[in-house]
N, C-alpha and C positions, 0 to 999 in steps of 0.2 A: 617607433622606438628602434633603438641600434639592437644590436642583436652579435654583440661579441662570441668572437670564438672560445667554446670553452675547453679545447684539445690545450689551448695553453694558458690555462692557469685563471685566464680572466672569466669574468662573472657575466652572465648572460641579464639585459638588463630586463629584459623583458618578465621576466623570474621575479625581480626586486622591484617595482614601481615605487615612484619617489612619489610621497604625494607633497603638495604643493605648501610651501612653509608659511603659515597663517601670519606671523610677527617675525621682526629679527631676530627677538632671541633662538625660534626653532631656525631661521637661516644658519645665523651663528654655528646653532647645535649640528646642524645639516653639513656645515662645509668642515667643521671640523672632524664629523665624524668617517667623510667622506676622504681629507686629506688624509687621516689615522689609518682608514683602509688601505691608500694606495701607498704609503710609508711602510706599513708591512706587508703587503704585499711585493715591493720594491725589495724591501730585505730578506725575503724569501728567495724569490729569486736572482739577489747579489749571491747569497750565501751559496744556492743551487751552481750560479756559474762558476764561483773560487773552488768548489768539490768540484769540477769536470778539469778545471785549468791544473789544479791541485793532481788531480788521478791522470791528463794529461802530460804531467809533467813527469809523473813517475813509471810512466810506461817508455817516456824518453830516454830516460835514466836506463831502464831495463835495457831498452835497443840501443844504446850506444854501449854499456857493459857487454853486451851477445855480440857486437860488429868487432868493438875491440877482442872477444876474447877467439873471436875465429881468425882476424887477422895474426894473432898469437900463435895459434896452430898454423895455421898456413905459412907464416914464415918459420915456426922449427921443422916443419915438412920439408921447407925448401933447401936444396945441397948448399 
């Protein structure tokens, strides 16, 4: 059995044992329930990365306000 890492976010499968789908219909039931996992899963962490690129961007914002407001000062310092 694989044995994912679960520092990020994925599911250890060792944990979950799939057992083995008697007729299609539990295939069916099996792969859709399985793609439903990784679609939210997936959207979790889209969501997780647009908060860091988001708070990323705004700490950009910060340091270029701080760089422009000392270049400010430093040229009415200057004679």
């Amino acid at each position: 059995m694989t044995n994912l890492n679960t520092t990020t976010g994925l599911i250890n499968i060792q944990e979950y044992p799939i057992r083995e789908p008697q007729n299609a219909q539990e295939l069916v039931n099996l792969v859709q329930n399985t793609i439903s996992q990784i679609q939210d899963k997936f959207g979790q962490m889209s969501d997780s990365i647009m908060t860091r690129i988001d708070d990323m961007g705004r700490r950009i914002d910060d340091l270029e306000r701080n760089i422009a407001h000392i270049i400010s000062q430093t040229n009415a310092e200057l004679p």
